[in-house]
N, CA, C, O and CB atoms as a CASP TS submission, in Angstrom:
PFRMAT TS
TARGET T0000
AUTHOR 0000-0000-0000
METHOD Language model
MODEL 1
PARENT N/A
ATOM      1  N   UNK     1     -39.496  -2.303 -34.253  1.00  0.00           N
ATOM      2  CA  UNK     1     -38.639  -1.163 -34.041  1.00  0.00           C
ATOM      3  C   UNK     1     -37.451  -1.603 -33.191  1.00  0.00           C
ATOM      4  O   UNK     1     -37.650  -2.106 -32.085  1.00  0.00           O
ATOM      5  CB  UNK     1     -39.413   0.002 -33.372  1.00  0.00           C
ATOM      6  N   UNK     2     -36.246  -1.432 -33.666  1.00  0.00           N
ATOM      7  CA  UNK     2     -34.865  -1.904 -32.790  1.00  0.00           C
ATOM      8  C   UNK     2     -34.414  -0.811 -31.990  1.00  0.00           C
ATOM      9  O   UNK     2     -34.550   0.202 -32.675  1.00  0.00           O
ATOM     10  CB  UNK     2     -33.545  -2.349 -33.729  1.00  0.00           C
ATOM     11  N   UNK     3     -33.912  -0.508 -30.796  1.00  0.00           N
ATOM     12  CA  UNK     3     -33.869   0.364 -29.343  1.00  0.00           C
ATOM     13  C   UNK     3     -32.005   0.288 -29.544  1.00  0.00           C
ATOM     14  O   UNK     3     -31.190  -0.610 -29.330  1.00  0.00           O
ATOM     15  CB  UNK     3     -34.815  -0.683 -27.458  1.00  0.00           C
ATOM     16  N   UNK     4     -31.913   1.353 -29.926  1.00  0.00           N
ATOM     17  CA  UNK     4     -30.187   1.407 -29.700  1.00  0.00           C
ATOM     18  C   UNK     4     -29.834   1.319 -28.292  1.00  0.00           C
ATOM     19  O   UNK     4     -30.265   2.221 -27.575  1.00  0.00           O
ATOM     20  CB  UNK     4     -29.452   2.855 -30.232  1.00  0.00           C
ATOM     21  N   UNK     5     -29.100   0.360 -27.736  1.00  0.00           N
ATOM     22  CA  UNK     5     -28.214   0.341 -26.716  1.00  0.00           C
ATOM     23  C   UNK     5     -26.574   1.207 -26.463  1.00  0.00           C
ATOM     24  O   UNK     5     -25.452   1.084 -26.954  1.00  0.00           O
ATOM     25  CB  UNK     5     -28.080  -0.981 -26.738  1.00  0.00           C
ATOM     26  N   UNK     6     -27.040   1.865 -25.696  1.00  0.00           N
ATOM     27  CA  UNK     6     -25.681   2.594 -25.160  1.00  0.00           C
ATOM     28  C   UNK     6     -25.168   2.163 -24.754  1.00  0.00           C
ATOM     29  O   UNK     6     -25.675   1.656 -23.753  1.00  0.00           O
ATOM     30  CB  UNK     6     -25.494   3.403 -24.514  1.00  0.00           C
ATOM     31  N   UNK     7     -23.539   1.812 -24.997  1.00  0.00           N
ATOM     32  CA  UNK     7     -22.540   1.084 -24.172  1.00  0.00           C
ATOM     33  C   UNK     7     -22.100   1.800 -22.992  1.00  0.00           C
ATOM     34  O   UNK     7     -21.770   2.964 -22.765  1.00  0.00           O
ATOM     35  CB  UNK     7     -21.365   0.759 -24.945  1.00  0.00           C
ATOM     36  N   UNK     8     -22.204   0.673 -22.273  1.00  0.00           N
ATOM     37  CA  UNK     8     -21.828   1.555 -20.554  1.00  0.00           C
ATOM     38  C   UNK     8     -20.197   2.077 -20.464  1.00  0.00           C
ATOM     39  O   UNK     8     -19.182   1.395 -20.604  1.00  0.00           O
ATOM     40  CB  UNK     8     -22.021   0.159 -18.902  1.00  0.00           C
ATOM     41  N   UNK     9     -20.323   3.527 -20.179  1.00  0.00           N
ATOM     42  CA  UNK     9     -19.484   3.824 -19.801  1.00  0.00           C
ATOM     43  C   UNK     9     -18.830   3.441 -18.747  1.00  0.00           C
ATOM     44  O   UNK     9     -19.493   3.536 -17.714  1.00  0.00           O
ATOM     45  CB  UNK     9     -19.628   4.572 -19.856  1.00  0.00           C
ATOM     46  N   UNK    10     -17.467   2.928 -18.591  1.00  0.00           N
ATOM     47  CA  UNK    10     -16.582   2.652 -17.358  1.00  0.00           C
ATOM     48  C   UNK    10     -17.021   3.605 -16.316  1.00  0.00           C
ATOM     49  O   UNK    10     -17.359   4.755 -16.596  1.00  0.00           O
ATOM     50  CB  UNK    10     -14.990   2.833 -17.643  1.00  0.00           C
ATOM     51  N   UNK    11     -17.014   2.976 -14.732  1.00  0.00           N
ATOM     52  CA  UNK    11     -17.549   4.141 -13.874  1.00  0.00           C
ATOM     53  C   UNK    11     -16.309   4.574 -12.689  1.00  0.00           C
ATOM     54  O   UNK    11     -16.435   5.028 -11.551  1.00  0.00           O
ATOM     55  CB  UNK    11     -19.112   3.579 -13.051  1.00  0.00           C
ATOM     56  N   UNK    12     -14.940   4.182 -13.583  1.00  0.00           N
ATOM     57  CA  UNK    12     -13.953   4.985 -12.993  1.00  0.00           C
ATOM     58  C   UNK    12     -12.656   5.335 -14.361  1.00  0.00           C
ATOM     59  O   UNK    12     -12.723   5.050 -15.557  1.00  0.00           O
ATOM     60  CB  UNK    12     -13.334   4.020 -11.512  1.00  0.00           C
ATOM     61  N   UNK    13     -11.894   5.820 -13.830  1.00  0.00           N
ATOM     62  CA  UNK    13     -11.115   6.814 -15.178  1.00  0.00           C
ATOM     63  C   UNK    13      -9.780   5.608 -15.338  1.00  0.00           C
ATOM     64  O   UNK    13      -9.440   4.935 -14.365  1.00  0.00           O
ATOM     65  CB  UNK    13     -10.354   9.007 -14.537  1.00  0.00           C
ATOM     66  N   UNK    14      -9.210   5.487 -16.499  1.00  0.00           N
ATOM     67  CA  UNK    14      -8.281   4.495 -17.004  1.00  0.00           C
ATOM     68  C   UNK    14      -6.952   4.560 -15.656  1.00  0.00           C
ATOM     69  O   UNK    14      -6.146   3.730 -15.234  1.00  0.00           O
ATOM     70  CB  UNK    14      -7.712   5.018 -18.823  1.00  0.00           C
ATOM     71  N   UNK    15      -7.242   5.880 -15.341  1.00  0.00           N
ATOM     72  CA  UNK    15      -5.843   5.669 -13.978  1.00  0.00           C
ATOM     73  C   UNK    15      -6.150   4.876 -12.980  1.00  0.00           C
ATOM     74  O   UNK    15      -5.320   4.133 -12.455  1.00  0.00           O
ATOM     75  CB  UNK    15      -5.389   7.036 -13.060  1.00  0.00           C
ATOM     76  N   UNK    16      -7.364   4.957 -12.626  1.00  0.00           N
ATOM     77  CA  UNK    16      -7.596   4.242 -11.501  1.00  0.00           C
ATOM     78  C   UNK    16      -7.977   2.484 -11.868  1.00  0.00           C
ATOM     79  O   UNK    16      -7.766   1.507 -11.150  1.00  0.00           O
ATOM     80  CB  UNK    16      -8.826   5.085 -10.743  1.00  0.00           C
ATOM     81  N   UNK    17      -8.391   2.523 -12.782  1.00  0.00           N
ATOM     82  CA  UNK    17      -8.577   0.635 -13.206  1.00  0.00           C
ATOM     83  C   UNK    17      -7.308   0.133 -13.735  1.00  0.00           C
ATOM     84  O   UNK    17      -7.247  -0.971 -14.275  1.00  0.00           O
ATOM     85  CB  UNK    17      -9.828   0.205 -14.612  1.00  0.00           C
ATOM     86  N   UNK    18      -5.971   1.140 -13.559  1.00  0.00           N
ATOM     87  CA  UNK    18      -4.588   0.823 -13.307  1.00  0.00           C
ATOM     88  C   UNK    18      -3.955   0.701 -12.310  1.00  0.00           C
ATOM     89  O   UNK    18      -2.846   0.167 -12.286  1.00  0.00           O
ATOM     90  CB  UNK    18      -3.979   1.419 -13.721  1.00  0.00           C
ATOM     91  N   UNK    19      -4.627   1.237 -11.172  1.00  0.00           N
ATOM     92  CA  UNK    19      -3.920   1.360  -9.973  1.00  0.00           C
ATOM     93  C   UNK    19      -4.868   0.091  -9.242  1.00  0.00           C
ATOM     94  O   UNK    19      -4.604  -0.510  -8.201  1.00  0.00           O
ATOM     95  CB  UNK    19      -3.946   3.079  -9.233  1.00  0.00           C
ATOM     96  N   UNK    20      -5.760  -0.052  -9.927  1.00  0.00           N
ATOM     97  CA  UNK    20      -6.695  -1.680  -9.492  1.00  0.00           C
ATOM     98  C   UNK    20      -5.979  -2.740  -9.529  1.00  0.00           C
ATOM     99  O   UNK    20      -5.593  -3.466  -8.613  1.00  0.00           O
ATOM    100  CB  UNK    20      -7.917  -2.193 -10.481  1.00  0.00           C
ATOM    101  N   UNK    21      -5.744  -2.817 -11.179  1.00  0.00           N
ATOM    102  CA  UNK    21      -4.863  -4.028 -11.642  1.00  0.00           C
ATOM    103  C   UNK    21      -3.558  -4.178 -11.400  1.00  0.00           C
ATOM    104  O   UNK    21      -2.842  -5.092 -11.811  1.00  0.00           O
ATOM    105  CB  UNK    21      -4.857  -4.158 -12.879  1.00  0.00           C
ATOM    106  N   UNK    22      -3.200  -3.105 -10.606  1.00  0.00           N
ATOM    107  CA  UNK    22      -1.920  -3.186  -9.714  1.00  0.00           C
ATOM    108  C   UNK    22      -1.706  -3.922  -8.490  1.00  0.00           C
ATOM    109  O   UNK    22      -0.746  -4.671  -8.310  1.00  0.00           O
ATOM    110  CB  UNK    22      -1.633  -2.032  -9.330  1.00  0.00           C
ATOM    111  N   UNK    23      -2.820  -3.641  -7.471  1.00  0.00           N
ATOM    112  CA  UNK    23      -3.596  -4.094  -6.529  1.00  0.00           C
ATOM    113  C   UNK    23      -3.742  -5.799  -6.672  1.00  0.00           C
ATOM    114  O   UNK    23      -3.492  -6.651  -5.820  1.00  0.00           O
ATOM    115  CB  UNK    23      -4.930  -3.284  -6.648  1.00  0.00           C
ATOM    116  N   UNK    24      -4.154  -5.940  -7.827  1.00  0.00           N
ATOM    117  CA  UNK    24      -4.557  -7.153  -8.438  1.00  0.00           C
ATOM    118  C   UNK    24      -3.316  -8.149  -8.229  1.00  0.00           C
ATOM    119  O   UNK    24      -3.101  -8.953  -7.321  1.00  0.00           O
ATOM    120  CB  UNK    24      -4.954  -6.910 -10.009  1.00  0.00           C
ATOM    121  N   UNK    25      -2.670  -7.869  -9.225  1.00  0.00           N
ATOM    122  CA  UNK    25      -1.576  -8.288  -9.246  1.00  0.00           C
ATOM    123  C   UNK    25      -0.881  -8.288  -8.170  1.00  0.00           C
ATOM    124  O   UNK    25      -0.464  -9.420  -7.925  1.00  0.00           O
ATOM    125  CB  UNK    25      -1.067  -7.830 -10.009  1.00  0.00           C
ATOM    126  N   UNK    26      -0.579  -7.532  -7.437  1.00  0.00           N
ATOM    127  CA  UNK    26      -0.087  -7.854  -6.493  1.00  0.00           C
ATOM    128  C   UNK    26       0.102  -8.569  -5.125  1.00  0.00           C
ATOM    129  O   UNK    26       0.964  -8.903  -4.312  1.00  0.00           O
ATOM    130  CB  UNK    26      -0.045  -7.363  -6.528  1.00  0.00           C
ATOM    131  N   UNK    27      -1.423  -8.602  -5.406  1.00  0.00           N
ATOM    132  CA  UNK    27      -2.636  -9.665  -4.204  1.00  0.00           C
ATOM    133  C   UNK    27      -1.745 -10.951  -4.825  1.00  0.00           C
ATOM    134  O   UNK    27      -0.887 -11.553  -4.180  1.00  0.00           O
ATOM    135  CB  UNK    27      -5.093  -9.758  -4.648  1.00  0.00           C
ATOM    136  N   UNK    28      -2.047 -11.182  -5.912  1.00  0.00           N
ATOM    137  CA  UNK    28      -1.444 -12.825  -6.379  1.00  0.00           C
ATOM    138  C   UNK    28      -0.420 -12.908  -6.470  1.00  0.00           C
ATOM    139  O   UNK    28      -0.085 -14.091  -6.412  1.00  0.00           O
ATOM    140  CB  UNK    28      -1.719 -13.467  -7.545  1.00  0.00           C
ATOM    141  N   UNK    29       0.526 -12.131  -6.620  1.00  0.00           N
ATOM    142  CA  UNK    29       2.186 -12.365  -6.683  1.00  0.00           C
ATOM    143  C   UNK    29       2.229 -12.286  -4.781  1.00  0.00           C
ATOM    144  O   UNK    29       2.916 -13.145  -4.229  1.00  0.00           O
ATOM    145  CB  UNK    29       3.363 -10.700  -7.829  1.00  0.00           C
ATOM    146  N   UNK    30       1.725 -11.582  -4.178  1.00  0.00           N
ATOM    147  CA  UNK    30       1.867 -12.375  -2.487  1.00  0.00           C
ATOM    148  C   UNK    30       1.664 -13.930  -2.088  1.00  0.00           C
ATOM    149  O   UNK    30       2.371 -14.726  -1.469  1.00  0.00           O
ATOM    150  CB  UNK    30       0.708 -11.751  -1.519  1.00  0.00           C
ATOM    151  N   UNK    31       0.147 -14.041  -2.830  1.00  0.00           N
ATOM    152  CA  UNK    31      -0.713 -15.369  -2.514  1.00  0.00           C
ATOM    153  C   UNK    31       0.906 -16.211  -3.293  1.00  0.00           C
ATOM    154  O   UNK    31       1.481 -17.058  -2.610  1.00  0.00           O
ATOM    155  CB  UNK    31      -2.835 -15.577  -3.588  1.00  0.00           C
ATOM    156  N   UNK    32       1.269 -15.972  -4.215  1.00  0.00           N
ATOM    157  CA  UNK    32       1.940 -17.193  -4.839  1.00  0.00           C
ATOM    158  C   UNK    32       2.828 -17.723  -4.150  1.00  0.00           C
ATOM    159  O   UNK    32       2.755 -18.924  -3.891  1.00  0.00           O
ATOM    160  CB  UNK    32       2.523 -17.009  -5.991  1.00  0.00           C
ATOM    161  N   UNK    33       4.161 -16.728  -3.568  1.00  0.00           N
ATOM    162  CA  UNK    33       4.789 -16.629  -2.297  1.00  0.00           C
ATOM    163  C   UNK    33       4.697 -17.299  -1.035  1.00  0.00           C
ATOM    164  O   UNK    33       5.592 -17.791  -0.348  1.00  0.00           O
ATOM    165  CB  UNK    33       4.625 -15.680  -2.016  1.00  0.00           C
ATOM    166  N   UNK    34       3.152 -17.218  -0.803  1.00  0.00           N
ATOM    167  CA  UNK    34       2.568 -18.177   0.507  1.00  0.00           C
ATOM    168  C   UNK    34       2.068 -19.764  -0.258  1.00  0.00           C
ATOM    169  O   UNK    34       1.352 -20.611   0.277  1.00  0.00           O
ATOM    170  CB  UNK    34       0.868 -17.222   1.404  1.00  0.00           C
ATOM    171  N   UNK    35       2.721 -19.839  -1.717  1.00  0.00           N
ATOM    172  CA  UNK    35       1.826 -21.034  -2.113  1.00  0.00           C
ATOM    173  C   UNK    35       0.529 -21.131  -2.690  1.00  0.00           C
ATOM    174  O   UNK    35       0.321 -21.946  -3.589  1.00  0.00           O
ATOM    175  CB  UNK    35       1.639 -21.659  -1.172  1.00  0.00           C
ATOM    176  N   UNK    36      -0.010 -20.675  -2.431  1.00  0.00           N
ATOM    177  CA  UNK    36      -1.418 -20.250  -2.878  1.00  0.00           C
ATOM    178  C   UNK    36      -1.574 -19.811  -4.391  1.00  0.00           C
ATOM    179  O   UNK    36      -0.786 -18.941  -4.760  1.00  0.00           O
ATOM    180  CB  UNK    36      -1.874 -19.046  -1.994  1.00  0.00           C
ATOM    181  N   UNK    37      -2.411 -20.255  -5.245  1.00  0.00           N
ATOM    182  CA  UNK    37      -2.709 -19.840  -6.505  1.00  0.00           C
ATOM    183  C   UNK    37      -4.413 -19.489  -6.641  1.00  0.00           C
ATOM    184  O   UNK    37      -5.353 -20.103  -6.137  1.00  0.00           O
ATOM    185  CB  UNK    37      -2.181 -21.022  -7.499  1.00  0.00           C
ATOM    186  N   UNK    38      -4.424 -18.140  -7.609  1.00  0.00           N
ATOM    187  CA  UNK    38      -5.903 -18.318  -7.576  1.00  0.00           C
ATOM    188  C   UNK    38      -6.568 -19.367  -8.491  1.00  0.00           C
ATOM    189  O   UNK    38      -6.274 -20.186  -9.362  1.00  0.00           O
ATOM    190  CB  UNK    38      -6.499 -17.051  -7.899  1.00  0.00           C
ATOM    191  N   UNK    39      -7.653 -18.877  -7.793  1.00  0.00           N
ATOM    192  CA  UNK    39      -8.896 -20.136  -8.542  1.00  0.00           C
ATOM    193  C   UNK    39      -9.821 -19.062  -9.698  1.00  0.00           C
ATOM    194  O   UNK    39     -10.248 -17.917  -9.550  1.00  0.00           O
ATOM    195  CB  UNK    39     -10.419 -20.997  -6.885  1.00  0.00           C
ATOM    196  N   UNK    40      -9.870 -19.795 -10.589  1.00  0.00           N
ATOM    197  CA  UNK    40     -10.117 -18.999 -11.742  1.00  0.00           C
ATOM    198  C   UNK    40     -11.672 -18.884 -11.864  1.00  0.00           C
ATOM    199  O   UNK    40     -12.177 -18.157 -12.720  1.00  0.00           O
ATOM    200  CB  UNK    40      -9.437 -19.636 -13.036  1.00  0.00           C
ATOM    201  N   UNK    41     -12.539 -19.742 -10.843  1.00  0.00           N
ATOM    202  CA  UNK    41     -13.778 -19.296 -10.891  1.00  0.00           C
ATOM    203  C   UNK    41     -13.918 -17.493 -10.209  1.00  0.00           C
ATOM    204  O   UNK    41     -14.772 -16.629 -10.408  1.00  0.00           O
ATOM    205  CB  UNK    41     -14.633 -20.513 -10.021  1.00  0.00           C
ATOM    206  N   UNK    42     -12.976 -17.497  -9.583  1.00  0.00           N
ATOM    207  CA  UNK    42     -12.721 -15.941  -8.862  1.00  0.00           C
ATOM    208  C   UNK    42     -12.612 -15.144  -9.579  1.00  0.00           C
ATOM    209  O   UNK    42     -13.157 -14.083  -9.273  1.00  0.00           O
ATOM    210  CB  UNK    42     -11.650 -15.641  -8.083  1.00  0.00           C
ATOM    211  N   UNK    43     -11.863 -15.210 -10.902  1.00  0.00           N
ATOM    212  CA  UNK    43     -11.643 -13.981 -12.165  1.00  0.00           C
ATOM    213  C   UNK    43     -12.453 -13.144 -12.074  1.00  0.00           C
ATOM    214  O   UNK    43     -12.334 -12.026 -11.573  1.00  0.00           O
ATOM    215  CB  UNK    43     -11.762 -14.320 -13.619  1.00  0.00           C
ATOM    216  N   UNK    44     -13.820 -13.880 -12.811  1.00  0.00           N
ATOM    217  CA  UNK    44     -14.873 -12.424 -12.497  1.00  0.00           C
ATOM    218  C   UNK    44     -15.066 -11.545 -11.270  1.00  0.00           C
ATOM    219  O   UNK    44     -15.542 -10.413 -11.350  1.00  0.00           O
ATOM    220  CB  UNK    44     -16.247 -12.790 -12.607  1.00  0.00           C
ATOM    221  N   UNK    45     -14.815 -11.914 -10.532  1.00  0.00           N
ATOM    222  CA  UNK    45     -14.708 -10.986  -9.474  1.00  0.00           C
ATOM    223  C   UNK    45     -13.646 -10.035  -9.526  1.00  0.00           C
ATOM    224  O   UNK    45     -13.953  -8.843  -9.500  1.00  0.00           O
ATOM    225  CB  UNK    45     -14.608 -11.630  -8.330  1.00  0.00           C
ATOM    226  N   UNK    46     -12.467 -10.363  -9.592  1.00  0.00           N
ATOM    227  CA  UNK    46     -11.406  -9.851  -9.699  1.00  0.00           C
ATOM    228  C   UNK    46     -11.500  -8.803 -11.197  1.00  0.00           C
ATOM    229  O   UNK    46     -11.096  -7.649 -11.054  1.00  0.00           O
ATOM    230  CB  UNK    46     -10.370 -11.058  -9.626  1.00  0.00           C
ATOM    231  N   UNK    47     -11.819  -9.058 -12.042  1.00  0.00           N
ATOM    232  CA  UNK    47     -11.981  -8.099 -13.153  1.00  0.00           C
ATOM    233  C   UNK    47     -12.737  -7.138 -13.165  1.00  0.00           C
ATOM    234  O   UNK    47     -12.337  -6.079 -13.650  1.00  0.00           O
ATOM    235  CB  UNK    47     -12.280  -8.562 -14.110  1.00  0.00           C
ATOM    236  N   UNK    48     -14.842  -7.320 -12.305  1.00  0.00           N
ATOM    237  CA  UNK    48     -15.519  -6.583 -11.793  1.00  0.00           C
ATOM    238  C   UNK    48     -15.035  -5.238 -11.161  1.00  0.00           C
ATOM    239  O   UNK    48     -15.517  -4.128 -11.390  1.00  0.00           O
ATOM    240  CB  UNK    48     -16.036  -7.285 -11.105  1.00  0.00           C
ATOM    241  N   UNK    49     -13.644  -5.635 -10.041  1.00  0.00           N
ATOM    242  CA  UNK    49     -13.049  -4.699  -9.114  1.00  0.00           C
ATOM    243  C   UNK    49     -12.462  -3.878 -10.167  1.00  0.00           C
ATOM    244  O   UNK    49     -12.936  -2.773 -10.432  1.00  0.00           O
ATOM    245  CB  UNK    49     -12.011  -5.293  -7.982  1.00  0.00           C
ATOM    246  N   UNK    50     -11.494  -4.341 -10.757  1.00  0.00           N
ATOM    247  CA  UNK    50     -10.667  -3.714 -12.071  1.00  0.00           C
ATOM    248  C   UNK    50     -11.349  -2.839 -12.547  1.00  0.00           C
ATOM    249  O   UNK    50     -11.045  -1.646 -12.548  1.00  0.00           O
ATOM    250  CB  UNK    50     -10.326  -4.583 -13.230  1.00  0.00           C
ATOM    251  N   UNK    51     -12.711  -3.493 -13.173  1.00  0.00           N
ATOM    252  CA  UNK    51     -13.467  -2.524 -14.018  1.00  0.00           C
ATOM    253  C   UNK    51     -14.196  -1.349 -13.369  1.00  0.00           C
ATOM    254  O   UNK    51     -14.789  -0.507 -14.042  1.00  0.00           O
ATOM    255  CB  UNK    51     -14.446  -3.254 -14.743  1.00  0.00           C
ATOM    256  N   UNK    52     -14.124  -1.322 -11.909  1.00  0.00           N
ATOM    257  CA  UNK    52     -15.038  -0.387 -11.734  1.00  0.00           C
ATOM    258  C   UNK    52     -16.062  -0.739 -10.865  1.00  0.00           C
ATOM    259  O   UNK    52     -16.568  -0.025 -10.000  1.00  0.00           O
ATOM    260  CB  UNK    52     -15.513  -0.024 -12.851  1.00  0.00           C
ATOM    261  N   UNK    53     -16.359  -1.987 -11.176  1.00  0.00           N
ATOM    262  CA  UNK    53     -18.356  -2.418 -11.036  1.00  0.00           C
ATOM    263  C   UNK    53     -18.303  -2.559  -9.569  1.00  0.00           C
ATOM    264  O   UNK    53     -19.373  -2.243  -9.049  1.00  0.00           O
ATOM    265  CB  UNK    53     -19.162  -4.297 -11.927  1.00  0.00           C
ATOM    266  N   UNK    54     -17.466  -2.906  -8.810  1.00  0.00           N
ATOM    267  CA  UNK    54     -17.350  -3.308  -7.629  1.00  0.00           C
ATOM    268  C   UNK    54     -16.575  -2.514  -6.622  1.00  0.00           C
ATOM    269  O   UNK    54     -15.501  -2.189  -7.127  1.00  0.00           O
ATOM    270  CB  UNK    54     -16.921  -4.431  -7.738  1.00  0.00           C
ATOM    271  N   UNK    55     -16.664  -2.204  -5.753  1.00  0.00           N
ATOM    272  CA  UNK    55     -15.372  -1.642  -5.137  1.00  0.00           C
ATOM    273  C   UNK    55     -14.673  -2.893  -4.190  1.00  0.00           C
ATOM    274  O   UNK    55     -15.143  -4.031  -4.213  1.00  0.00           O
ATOM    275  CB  UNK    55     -15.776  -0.183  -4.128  1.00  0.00           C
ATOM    276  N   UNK    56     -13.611  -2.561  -3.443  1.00  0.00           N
ATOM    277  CA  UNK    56     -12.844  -3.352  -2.547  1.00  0.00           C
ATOM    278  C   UNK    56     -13.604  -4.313  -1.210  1.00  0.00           C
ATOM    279  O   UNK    56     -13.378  -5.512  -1.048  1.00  0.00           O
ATOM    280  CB  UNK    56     -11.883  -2.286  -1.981  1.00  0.00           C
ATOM    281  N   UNK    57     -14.415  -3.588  -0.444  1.00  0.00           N
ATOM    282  CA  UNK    57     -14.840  -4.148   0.258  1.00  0.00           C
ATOM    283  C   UNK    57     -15.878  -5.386   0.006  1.00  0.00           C
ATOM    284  O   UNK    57     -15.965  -6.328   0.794  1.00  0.00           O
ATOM    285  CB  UNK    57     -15.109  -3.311   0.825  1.00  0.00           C
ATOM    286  N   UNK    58     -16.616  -5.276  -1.130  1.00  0.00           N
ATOM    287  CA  UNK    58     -17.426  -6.388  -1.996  1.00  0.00           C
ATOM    288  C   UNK    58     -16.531  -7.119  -2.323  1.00  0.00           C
ATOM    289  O   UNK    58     -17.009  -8.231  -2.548  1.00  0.00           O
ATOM    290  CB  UNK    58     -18.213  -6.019  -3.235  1.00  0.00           C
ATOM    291  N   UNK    59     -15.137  -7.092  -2.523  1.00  0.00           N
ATOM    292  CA  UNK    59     -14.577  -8.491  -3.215  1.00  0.00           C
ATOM    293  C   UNK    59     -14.595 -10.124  -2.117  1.00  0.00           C
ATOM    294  O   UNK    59     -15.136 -11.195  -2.390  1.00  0.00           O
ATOM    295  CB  UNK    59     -12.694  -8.053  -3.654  1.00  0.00           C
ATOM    296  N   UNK    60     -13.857  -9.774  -0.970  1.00  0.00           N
ATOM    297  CA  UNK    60     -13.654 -10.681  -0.140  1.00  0.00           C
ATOM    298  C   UNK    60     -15.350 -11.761  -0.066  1.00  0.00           C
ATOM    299  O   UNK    60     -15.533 -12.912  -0.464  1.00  0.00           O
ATOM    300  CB  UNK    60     -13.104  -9.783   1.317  1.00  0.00           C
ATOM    301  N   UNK    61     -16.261 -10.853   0.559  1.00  0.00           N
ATOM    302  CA  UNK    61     -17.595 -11.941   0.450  1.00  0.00           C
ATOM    303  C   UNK    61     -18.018 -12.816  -0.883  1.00  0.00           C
ATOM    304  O   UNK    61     -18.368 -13.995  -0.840  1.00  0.00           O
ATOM    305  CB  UNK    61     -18.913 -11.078   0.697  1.00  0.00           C
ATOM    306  N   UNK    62     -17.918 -12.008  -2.081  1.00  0.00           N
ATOM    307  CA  UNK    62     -17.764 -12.414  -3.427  1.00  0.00           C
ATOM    308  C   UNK    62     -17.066 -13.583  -3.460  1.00  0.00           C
ATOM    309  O   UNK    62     -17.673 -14.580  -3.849  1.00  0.00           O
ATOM    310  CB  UNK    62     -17.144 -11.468  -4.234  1.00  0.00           C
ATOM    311  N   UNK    63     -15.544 -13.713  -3.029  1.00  0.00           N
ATOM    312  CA  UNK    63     -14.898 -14.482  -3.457  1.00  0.00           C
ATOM    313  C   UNK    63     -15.101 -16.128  -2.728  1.00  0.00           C
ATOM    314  O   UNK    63     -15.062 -17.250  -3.234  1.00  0.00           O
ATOM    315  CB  UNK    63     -13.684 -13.805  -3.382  1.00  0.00           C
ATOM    316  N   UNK    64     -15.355 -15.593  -1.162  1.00  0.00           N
ATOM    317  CA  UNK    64     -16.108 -16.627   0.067  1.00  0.00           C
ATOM    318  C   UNK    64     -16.802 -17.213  -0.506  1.00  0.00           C
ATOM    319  O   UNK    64     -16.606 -18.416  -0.682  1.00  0.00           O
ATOM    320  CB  UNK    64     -16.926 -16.148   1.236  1.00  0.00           C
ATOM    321  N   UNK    65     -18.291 -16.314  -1.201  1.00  0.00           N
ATOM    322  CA  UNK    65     -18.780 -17.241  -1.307  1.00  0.00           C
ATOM    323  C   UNK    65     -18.790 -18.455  -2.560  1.00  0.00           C
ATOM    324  O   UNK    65     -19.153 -19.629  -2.485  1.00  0.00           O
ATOM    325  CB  UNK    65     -19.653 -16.754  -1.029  1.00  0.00           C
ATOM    326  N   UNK    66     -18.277 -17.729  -3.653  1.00  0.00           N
ATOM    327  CA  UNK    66     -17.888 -18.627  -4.739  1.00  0.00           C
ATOM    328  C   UNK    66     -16.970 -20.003  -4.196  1.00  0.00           C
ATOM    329  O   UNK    66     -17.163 -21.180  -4.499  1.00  0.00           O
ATOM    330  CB  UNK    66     -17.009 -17.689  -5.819  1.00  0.00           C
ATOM    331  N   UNK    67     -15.937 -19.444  -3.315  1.00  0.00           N
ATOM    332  CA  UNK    67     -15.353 -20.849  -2.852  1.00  0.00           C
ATOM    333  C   UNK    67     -15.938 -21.592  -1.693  1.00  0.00           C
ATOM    334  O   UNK    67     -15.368 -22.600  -1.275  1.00  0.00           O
ATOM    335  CB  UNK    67     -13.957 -20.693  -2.483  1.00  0.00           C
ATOM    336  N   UNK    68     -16.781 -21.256  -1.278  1.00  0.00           N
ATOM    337  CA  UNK    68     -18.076 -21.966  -0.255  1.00  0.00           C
ATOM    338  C   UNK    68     -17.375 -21.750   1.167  1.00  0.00           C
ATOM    339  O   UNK    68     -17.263 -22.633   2.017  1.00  0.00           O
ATOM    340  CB  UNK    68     -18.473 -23.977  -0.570  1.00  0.00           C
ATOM    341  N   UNK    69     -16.911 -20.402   1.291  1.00  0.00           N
ATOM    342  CA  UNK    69     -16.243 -20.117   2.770  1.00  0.00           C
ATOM    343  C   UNK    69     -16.690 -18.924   3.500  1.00  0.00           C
ATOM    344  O   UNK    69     -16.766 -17.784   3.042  1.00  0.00           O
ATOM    345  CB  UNK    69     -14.715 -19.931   2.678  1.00  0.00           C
ATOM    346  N   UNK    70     -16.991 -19.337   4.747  1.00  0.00           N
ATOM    347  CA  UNK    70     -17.977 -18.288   5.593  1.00  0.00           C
ATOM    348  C   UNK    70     -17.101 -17.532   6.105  1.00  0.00           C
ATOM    349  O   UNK    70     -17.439 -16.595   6.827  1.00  0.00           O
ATOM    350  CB  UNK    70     -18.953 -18.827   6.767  1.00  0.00           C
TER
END
């Protein structure tokens, strides 16, 4: 017997995973400014926030620890 899977609904509204990827963007057009480029093992994190899955305060430890910084 095959179990239909429901696709997860986004758990914020298209305005606000615009006003994310604004955020987003704009974090890295600063960082670039200071030199700095991101590191693309970070994406998922950064898209997580976008999407919803994460909020703001989870990104920074996320990103620490992927780049091995306390």
């Amino acid at each position: 017997m095959a179990l239909a899977v429901k696709p997860k609904a986004p758990a914020i509204t298209p305005e606000e995973m615009e006003r994310r990827r604004k955020m987003v963007r704009s974090a890295f057009r600063s960082n670039a400014i200071e030199g700095l480029r991101p590191n693309r093992a970070c994406q998922p994190v950064f898209d997580a926030f976008i999407a919803g899955e994460i909020e703001l305060a989870e990104m920074m430890p996320r990103v620490k620890a992927i780049l091995g910084i306390r």
